[in-house]
N, C-alpha and C positions, 0 to 999 in steps of 0.2 A: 586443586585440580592441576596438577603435574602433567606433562606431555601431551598437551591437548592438540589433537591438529584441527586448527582453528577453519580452515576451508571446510574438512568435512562434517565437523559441529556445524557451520552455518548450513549444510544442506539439510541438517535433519530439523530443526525447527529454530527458534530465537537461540542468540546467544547473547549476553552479554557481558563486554570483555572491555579492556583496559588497556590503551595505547599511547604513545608517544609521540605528539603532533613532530612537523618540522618545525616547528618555532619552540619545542622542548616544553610546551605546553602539555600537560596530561589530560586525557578526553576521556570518558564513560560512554561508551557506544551498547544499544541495543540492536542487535541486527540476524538477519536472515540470507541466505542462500539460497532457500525454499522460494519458487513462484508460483506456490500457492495463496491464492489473492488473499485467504481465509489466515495463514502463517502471516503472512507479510503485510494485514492490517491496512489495508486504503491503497495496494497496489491493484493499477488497472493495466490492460492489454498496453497499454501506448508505453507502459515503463518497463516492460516486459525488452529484457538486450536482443537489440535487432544486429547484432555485430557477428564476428567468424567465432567469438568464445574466446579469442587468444589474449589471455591475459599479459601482463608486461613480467617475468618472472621476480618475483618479489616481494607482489602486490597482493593483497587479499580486495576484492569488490566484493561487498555486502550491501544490503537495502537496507536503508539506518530508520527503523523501524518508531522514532521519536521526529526526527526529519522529515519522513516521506519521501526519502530519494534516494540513489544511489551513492556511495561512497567509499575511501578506500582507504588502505592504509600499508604499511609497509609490513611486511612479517618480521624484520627484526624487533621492530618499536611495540609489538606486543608486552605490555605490562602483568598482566595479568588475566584470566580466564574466570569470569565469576559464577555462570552459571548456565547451563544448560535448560530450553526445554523444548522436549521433540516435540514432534506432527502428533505423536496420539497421544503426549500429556495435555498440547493444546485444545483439541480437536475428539480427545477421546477414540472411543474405536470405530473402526471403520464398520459399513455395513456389511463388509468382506470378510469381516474378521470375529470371524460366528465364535469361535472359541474362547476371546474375552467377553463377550455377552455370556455365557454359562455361567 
């Protein structure tokens, strides 16, 4: 998984990817962008960001979906992209979405 742009995989369902603590430690993160509480596995309204959105430019904020919280990481120290999976491999199809029922 080459040129992955890691923000917008986190909005479409889990990701998990491989990054470079500051301490040059290597971490295995599963996480999400998605706040859907259903995606994001034990998020409630209170964890939901009460902030302006404005991230620090750099940074990736993901909900670390093994943790239970929020977390970040820097977009250089990305190691590696392991795997993808959206909202409707999670969740299947929506009630909206008459055409994959058929």
């Amino acid at each position: 998984m080459e040129n992955i742009d890691l923000k917008e995989a986190l909005k479409s369902g889990i990701v998990t990817f491989t990054f470079r603590k500051a301490n040059g430690e290597l971490r295995t993160a599963s996480g999400t962008r998605n706040l859907n509480p259903a995606i994001a596995l034990g998020m409630t309204e209170n964890d939901k960001p009460k902030g302006t959105g404005n991230e620090k430019p750099g940074v990736i904020a993901f909900w670390d979906i093994d943790a239970g919280g929020w977390r970040s990481c820097r977009e250089h120290s990305i190691v590696e992209v392991r795997s993808i999976s959206t909202e409707e491999e999670l969740l299947g199809p929506t009630l909206f979405d008459l055409d994959a029922l058929e």
